[in-house]
C-alpha positions in Angstrom: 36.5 -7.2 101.0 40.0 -7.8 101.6 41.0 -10.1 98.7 39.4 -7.0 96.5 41.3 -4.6 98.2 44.6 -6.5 97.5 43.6 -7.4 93.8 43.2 -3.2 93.7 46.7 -2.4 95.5 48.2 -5.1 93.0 46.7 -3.3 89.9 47.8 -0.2 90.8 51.5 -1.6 91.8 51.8 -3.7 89.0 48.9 -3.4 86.0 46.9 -6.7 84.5 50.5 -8.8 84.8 49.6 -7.8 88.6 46.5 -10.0 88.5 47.4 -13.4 87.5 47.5 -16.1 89.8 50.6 -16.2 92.1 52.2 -19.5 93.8 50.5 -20.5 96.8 51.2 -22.4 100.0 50.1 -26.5 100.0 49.3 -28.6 97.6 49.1 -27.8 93.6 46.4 -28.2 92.4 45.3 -31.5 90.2 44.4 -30.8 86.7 43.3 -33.8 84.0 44.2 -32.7 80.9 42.6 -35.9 79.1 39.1 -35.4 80.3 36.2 -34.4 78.2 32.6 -33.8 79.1 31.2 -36.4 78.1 27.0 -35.5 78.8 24.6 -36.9 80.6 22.4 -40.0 80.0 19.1 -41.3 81.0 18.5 -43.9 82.9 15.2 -46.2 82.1 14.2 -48.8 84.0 11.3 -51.2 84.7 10.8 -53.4 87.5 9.5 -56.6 87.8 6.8 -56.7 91.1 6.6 -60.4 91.6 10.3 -61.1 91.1 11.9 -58.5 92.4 13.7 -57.7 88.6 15.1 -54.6 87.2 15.2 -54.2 83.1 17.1 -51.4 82.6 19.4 -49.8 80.3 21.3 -46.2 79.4 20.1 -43.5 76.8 21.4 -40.7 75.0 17.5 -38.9 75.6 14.3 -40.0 76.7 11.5 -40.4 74.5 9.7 -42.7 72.7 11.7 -44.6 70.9 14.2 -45.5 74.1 10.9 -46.2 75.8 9.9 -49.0 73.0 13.8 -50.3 73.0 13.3 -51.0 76.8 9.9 -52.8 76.2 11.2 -54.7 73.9 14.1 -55.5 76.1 12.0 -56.6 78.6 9.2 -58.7 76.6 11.9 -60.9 74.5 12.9 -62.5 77.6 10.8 -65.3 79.8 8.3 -65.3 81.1 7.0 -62.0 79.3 7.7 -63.8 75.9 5.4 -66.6 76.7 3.0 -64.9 78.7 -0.2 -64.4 77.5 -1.2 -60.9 79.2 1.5 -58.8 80.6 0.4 -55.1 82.1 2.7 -52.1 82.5 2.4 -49.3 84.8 3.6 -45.9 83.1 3.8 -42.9 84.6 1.1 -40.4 82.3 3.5 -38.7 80.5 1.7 -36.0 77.8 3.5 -37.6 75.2 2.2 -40.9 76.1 -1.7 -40.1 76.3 -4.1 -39.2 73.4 -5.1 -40.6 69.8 -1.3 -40.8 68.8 -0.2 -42.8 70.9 -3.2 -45.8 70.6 -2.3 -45.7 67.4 1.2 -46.0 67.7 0.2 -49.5 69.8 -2.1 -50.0 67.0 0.5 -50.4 64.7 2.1 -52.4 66.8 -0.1 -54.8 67.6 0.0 -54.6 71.0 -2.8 -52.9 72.7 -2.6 -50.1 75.8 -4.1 -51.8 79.2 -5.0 -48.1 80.1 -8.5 -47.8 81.9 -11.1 -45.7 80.7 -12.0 -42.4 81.8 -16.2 -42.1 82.3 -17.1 -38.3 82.0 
């Protein structure tokens, strides 16, 4: 309540020059005037169970494309290049479950190790 009250008595003394910031005790503050936001990115990663490896790398977005980049990432390096089965565990994203997305693995050969639901 105070610092309005003062802002007020300031107005009134002094009009909207009355307002601006005034010098103040301590330290100036820092200001950067060569930084720019640069966003955010995402962060994909996949980990390796039986030895304790991480496959990961940055993204503009998420999505499916990013997704495939980090499979393939991950399966052109040994032993997943020479391995005969490899499974993945995926969290069950909507965009990842359906008819679209079988076919998407369709396409590219490689088939989804997802189970079966029985209704």
């Amino acid at each position: 309540m105070d610092t309005v009250r003062n802002w007020r008595k300031r107005f009134c003394r002094e009009g909207l020059p009355g307002l601006a910031d005034r010098p103040r005790r301590g330290r100036p503050v820092r200001v950067e005037s060569e930084y720019t936001r640069g966003g955010t990115l995402a962060y994909l990663a996949a980990y390796d169970v039986h030895r304790a490896r991480v496959f990961g790398r940055c993204e503009p977005t998420t999505g499916i494309a990013p997704f495939s980049r980090l499979v393939d990432q991950a399966m052109t390096s040994e032993p997943y290049a020479s391995a005969r089965r490899v499974f993945w565990r995926r969290p069950r994203w909507p965009q990842r479950s359906g008819a679209r997305p079988c076919r998407r693995a369709a396409r590219s050969q490689a088939r989804p190790r997802s189970p079966r639901r029985s209704r």
